[in-house]
PLY file of the C-alpha trace (Angstrom):
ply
format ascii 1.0
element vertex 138
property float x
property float y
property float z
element edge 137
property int vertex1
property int vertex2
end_header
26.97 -12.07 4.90
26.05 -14.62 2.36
22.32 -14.23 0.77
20.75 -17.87 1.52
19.13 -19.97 -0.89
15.79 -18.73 0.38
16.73 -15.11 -0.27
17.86 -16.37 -3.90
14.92 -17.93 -4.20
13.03 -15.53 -3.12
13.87 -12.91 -6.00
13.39 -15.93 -8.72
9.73 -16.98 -7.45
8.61 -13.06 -6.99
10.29 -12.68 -10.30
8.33 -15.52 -11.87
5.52 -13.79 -10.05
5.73 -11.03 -11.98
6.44 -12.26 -15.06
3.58 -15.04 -15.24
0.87 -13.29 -13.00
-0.07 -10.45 -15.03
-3.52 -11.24 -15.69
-4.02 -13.16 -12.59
-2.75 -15.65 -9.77
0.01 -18.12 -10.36
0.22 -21.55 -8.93
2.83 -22.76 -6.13
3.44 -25.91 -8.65
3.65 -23.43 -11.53
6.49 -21.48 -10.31
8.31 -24.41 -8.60
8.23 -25.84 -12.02
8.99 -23.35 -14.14
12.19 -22.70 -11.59
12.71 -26.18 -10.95
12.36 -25.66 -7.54
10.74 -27.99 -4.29
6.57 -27.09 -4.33
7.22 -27.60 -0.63
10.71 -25.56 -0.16
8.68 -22.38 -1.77
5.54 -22.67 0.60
7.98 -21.59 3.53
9.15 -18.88 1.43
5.86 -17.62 -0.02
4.66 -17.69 3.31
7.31 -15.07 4.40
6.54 -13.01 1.52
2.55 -12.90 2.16
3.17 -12.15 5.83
5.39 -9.31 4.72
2.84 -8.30 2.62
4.77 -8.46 -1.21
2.77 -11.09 -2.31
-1.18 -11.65 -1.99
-2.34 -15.73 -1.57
-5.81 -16.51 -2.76
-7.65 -20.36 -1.72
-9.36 -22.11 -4.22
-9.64 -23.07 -7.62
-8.54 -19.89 -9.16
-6.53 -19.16 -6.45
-2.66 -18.86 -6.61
-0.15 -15.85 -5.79
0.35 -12.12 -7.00
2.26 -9.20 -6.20
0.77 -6.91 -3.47
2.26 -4.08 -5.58
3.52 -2.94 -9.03
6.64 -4.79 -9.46
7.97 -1.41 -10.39
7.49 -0.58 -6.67
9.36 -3.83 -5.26
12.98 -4.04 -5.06
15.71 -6.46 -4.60
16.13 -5.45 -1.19
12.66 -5.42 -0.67
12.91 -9.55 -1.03
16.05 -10.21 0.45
15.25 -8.27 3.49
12.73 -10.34 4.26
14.16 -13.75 4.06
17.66 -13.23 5.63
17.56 -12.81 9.61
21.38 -12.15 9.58
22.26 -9.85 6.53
24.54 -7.94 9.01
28.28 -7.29 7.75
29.50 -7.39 11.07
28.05 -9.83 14.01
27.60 -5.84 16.03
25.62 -4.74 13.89
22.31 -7.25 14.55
20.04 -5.59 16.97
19.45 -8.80 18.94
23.41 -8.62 19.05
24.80 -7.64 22.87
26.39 -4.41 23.02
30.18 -4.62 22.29
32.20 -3.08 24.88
34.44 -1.18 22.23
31.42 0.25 20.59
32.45 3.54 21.78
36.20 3.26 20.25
35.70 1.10 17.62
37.42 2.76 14.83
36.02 0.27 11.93
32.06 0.36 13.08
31.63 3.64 10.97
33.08 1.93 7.74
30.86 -1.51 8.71
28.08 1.08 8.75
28.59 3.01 5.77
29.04 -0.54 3.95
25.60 -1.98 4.77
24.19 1.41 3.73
25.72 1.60 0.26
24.73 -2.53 0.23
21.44 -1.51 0.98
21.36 0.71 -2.22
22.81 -1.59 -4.31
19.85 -4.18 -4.25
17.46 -0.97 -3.82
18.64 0.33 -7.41
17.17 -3.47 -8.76
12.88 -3.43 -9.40
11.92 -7.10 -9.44
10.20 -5.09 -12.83
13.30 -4.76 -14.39
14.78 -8.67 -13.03
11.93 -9.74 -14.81
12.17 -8.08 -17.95
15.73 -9.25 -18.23
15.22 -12.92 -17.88
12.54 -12.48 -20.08
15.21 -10.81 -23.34
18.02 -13.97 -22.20
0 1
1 2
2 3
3 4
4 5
5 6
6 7
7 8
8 9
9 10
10 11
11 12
12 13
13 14
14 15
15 16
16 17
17 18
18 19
19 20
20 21
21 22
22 23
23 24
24 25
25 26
26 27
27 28
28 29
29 30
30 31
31 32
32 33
33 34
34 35
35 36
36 37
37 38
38 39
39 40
40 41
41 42
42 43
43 44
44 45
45 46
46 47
47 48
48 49
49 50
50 51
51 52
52 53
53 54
54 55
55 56
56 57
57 58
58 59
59 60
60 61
61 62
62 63
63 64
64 65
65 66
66 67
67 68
68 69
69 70
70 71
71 72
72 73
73 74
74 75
75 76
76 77
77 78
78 79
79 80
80 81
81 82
82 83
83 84
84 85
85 86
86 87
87 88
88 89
89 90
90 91
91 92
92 93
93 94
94 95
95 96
96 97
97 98
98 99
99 100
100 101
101 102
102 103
103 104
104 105
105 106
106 107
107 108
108 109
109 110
110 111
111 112
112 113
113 114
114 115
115 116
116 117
117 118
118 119
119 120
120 121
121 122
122 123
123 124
124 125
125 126
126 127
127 128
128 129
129 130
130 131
131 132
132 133
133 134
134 135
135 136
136 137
């Protein structure tokens, strides 16, 4: 259970998102230079976030990238939900997993449980509104 570099980068370019795109799109070379990031590293993760449906792509010479939704409305978990496929804290837990024979006496599952839940509600208690209002006061 380690959040990738795409899920980390994930929360910084929905973060510069919401700082920068207020009054408009923002550019995929904006953000990967304001976050000194690859152009073409973030065009794999944009696209997860527009197929998702957090962020909104527009063509063209105006075009660019803005948040579906308030980012008061977007969470941490939101983002990182998204980009990591395995964010399980045991390998039983996936739901592509096979069934484990000791599911049924498997004393530890209901503590494995109750941690992703209270994980879960850590990075929901974060608004990508408030991320972004914090890097902005550093």
């Amino acid at each position: 259970m380690v959040v990738s570099t795409k899920g980390r980068y994930a929360l910084r370019v929905v973060i510069d998102i919401a700082k920068y795109g207020k009054n408009g799109y923002v550019t995929l070379s904006g953000i990967a230079e304001r976050q000194g990031l690859s152009e073409k590293y973030l065009e794999s993760i944009i696209k997860m976030l527009v197929q998702k449906g957090l962020v909104i792509g527009l063509r063209g010479k105006n075009g660019g990238y803005k948040l579906a939704k308030d980012a008061k409305e977007i969470t941490a978990w939101d983002i990182i939900s998204v980009t990591e496929n395995d964010f399980y804290v045991v390998a039983c837990m996936d739901p592509n997993a096979p069934m484990c024979d000791r599911v049924d006496k498997c004393v530890t599952l209901p503590m494995w449980k109750d941690f992703s839940v209270e994980m879960e509600k850590f990075f929901k208690k974060y608004t990508i509104a408030e991320l972004a209002e914090k890097e902005l006061a550093q």
